[in-house]
C-alpha positions in Angstrom: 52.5 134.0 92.9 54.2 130.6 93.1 53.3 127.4 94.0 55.2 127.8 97.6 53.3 130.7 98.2 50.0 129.3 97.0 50.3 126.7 99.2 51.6 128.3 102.2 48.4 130.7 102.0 46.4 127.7 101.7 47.5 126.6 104.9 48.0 130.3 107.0 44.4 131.0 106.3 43.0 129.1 108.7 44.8 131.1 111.2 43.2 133.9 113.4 39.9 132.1 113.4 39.9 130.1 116.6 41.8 130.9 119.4 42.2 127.9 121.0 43.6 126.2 117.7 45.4 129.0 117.6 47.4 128.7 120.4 47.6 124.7 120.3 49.2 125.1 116.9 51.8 127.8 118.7 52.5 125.6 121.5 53.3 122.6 119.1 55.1 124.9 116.5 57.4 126.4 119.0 57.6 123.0 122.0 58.0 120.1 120.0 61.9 120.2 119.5 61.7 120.0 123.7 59.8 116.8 123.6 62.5 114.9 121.5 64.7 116.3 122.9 63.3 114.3 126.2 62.8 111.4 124.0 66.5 111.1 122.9 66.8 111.5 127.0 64.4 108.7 127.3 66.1 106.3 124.5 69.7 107.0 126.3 68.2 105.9 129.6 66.2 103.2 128.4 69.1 101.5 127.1 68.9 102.7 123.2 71.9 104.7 123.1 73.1 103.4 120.0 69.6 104.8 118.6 70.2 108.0 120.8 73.5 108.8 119.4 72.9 107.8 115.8 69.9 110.1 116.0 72.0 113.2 117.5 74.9 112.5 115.2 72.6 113.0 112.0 70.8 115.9 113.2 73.9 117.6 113.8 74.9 117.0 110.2 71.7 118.3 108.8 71.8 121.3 110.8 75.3 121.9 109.9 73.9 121.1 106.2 71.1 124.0 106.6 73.8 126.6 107.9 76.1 125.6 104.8 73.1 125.9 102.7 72.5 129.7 104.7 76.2 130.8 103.5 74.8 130.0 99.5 71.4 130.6 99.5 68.7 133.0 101.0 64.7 132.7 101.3 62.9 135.0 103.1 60.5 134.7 105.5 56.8 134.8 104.7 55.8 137.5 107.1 59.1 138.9 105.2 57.4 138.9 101.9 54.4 140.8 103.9 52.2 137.3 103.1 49.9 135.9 105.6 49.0 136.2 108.8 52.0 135.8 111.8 51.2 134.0 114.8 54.8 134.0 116.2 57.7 136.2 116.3 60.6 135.5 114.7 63.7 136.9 113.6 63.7 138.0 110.2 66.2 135.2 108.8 66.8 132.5 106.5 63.6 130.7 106.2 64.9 127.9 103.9 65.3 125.2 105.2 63.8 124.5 108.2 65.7 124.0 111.2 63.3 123.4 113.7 62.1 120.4 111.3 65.2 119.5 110.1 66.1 118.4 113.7 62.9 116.8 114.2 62.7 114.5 111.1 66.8 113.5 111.6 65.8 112.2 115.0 62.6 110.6 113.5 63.9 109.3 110.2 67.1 108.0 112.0 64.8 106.2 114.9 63.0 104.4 111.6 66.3 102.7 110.7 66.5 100.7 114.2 64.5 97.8 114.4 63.6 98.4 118.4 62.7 102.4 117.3 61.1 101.7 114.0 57.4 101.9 115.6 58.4 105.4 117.9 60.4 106.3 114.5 57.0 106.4 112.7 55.1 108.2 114.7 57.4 110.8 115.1 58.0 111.8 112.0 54.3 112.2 111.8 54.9 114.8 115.1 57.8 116.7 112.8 55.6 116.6 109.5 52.8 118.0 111.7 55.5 120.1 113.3 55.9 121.5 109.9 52.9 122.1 109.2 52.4 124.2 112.1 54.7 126.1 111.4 53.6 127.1 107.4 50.3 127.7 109.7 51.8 130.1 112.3 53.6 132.4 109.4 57.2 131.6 110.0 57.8 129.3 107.1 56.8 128.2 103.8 56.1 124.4 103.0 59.4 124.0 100.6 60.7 125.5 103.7 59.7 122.3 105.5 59.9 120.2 102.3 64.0 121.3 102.2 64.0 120.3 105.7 62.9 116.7 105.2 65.2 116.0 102.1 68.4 117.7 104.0 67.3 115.0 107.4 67.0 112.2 104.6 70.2 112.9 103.2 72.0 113.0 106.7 70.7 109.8 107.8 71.6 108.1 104.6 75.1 109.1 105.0 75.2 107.8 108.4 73.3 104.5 107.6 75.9 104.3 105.3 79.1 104.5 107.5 76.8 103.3 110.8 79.9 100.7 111.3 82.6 103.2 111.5 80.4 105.1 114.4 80.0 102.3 116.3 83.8 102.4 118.2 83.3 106.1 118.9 79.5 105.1 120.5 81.7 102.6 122.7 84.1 104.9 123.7 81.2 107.6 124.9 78.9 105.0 126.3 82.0 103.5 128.3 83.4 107.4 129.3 79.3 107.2 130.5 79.6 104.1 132.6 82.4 105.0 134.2 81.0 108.6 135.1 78.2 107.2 136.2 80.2 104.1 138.5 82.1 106.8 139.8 79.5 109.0 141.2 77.8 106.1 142.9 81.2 105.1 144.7 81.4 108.0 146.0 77.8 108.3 147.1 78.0 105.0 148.8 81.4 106.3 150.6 78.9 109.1 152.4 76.4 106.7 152.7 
């Protein structure tokens, strides 16, 4: 057996024992994506869109990475390999890398590189390692699985980090195309008003 395995066994076998933890770890395993996304909802309102665009603009990279890396390279699924025990259902697909943490950690990393998101940028990226975690826990991935999907977010950040100035007149143009949606739905409400 390999070390991938090894571990992921280490970490499924606590599964079917309780089923209260059972069912936490499902809920987080398969809701978390929802709450960034509300937080990237939040950030835009709150008046971080710089930090709400960067953050959408590099998980869209690394997903696009992951479905480049799909075309090359296959890794089955653990419940594909008949290991463990499954606690969700899930298509039997590509299992490397992770896309569910892929697009958790590219938010998270990416929130870490802004000085007013660094502290929210921490602690979620502890909520996508945990994430990952419960997914290795649920059956549906293995932990280079979520390992992959934290190098492939790394890597999509960095890229943007490194060309953050060239984005910045394409996050004017959107937030301005924004501003003037929004001005013009308020004229118009205050012209029924």
């Amino acid at each position: 057996m390999s070390l991938n395995q090894d571990i992921f066994l280490a970490i499924n076998s606590f599964a079917d024992y309780n089923e209260i933890v059972d069912v936490v770890m499902i809920f987080i395993a398969q809701s978390m994506p929802y709450f960034f996304i509300g937080l990237l909802f939040y950030l835009w309102f709150s008046d971080k869109k710089n930090e709400a665009l960067f953050s959408g603009y590099s998980t869209i990279l690394a997903i696009g990475i992951n479905k480049i890396i799909g075309l090359f390279y296959f890794h089955p699924r653990p419940f594909m390999d008949n290991l463990g025990i499954t606690l969700l259902e899930h298509k039997a697909d590509n299992s490397f890398p992770s896309d569910h943490t892929t697009f958790l950690f590219a938010i998270s990393i990416m929130l870490i590189t802004f000085q007013s998101t660094r502290t929210l940028g921490k602690i979620t990226t502890f909520l996508a390692m945990f994430c990952g975690i419960t997914r290795i826990y649920s059956g549906v991935h293995y932990p280079f699985d979520i390992l992959g999907a934290f190098i492939i977010a790394l890597i999509s950040v960095s890229i943007f980090i490194r060309f953050k100035d060239k984005f910045y007149p394409l996050n004017k143009i959107i937030i301005g195309l924004w501003n003037s949606l929004l001005a013009i739905i308020f004229k118009r409400k205050n012209l029924n008003e």
